[in-house]
C-alpha positions, 0 to 999 in steps of 0.5 A: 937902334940899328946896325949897318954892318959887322966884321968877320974875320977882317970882311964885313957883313952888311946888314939888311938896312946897310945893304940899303943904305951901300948897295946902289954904290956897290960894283961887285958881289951883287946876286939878282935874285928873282921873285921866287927866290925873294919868297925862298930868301926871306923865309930864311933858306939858302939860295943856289948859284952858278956865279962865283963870288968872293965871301959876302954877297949882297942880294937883290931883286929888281930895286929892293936890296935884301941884305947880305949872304956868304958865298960857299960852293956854289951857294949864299948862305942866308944870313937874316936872323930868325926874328926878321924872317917870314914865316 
């Protein structure tokens, strides 16, 4: 089966298929990422950010929502497991 979410330390993690199924309702802690970002994030990389956010981020590209990332000094921390990402 599929998870949607996971709690850590009392904030919850979306998965991919959560932040597919939560993402169009949600009003905050969405980062556009582009096209180039997308090839950078699904191979398992971090992304670098100037906007600021509070602990988990959903990630985003045009209307395709690519699951959830923690936010630290300035970047989002990629949190696809390694079976998913592309290699």
């Amino acid at each position: 089966g599929n998870y949607v979410a996971t709690e850590e330390r009392w904030q919850i993690r979306l998965s991919i298929e959560g932040s597919q199924l939560i993402g169009k309702y949600a009003k905050k802690n969405i980062l556009e990422i582009n096209d180039e970002d997308v090839k950078s994030w699904l191979k398992g990389f971090n992304i670098n950010t100037d906007e600021k956010f509070e602990k988990f981020v959903i990630i985003k590209n045009k209307n395709d929502f690519l699951g959830t990332g923690k936010y630290a000094n300035g970047k989002i921390i990629n949190y696809i497991s390694k079976e998913r990402r592309i290699r």
